[in-house]
C-alpha positions in Angstrom: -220.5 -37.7 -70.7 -220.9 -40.3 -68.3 -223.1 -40.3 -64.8 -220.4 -39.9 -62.7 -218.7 -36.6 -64.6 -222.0 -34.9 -65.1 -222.8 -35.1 -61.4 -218.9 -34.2 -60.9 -219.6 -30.8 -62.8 -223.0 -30.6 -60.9 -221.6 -30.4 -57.4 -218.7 -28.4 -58.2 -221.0 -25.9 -59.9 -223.3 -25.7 -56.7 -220.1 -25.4 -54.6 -219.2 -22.3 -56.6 -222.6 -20.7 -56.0 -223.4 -20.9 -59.9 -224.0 -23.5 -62.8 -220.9 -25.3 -64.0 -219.2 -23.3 -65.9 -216.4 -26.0 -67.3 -217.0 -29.3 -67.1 -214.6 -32.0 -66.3 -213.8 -34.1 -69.2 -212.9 -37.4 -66.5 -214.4 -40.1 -69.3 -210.3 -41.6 -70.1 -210.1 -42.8 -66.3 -210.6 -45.8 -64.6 -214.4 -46.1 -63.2 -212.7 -45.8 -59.5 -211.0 -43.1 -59.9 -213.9 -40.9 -61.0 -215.8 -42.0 -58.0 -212.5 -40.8 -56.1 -213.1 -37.6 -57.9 -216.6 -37.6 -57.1 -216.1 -38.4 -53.7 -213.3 -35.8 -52.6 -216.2 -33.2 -53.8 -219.1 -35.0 -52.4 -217.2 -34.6 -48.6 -217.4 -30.9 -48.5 -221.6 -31.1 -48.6 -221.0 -33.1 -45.0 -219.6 -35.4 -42.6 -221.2 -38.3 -40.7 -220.4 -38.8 -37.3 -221.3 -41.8 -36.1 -223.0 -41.8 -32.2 -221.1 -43.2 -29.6 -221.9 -46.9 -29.2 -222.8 -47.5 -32.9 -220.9 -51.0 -34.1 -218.2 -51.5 -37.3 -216.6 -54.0 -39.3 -219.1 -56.6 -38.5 -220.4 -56.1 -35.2 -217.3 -55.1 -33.5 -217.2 -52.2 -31.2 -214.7 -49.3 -31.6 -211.8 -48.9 -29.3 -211.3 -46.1 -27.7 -207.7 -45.1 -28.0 -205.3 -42.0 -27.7 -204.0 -40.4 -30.7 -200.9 -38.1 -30.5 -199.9 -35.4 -33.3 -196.7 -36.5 -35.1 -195.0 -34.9 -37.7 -193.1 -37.4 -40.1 -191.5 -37.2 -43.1 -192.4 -39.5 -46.3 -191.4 -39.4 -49.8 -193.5 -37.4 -51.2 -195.1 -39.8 -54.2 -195.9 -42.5 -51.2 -197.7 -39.9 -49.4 -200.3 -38.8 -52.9 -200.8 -42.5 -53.0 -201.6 -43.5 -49.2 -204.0 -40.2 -49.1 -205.7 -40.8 -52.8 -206.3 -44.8 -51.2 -207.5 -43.5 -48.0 -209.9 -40.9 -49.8 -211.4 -43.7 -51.9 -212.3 -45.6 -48.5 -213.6 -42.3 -46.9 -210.7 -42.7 -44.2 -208.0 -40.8 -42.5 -204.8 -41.3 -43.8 -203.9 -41.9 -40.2 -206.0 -44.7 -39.7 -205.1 -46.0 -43.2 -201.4 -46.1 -41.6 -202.7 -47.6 -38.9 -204.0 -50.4 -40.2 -201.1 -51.1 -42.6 -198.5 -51.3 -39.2 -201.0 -53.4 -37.5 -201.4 -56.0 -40.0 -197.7 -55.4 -40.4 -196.8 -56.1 -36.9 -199.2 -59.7 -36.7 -197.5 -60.3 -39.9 -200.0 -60.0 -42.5 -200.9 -58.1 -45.6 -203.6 -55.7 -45.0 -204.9 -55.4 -48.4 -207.2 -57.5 -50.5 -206.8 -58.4 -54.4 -208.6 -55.4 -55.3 -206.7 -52.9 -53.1 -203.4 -54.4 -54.5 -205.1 -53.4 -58.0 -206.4 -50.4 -56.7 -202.7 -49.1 -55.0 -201.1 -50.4 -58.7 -203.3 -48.0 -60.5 -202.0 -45.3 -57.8 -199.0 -45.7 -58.1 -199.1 -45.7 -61.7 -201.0 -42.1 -61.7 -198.8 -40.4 -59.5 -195.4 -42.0 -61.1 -194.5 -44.1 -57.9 -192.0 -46.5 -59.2 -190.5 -47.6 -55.8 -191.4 -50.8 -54.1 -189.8 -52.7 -51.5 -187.0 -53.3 -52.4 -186.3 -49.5 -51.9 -186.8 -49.7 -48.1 -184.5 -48.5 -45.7 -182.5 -46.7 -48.9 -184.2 -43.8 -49.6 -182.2 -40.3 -49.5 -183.5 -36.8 -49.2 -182.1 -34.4 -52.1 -180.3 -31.4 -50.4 -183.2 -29.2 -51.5 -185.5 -31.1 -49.3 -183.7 -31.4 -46.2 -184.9 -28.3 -44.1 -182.2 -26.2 -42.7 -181.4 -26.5 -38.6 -182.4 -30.0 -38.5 -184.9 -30.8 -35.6 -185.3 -27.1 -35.2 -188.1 -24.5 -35.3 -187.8 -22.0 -38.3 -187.7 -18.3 -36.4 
């Protein structure tokens, strides 16, 4: 078993309060996605906040904005993919979205080479076979579409 899996099967056998009981066989997939894996356990031993002031992405300072709660709907394979990229990158899936509609609106792509590779692989894994030409024709399926539409459930 490689490095990556036998930590794996370490930290979820210290999460459980007890030595690994089953260990994950993880060695048929790609190198990233085990450090995906790896990494969705890793988060639950802490998060780093970083102090107020602190720089990113080369010197830059953050901006300070104001974030509102929204609650939009998405086919559902689009959604694993965005949230499985956004893990890998140890970032919200919010600010994932974020940046896609801001490179979006200056007209660019906001993803590198190995991104591209990395959302292929993605896609792949969680049987996402739409692409753009699919835009703006998407359906729901009647079982999807909750009843009272745009109201509260009592």
């Amino acid at each position: 078993m490689n490095g990556d899996a036998a930590r794996l099967a370490m930290f979820d056998g210290y999460r459980s309060g007890g030595p690994a009981a089953v260990l994950l066989l993880v060695s048929n997939l790609p190198a990233w996605f085990r450090k995906l894996i790896l990494l969705n356990r890793l988060m639950y031993l802490g998060t780093l906040v970083p102090n107020k002031g602190e720089f990113f992405m080369g010197g830059e300072t953050q901006l300070v904005v104001e974030r509102v709660q929204t609650g939009v709907r998405m086919e559902k394979r689009i959604l694993k993919v965005l949230k499985a990229f956004a893990e890998y990158h140890d970032m919200t899936l919010g600010d994932v979205l974020e940046g896609i509609v801001l490179h979006a609106f200056d007209g660019k792509c906001p993803f590198g080479a190995e991104s591209l590779r990395r959302i292929k692989d993605l896609k792949k894994f969680y049987g996402l076979d739409l692409d753009s030409r699919a835009s703006h024709r998407l359906t729901e399926s009647r079982a999807s579409h909750s009843p009272g539409k745009g109201k509260h459930r009592k």
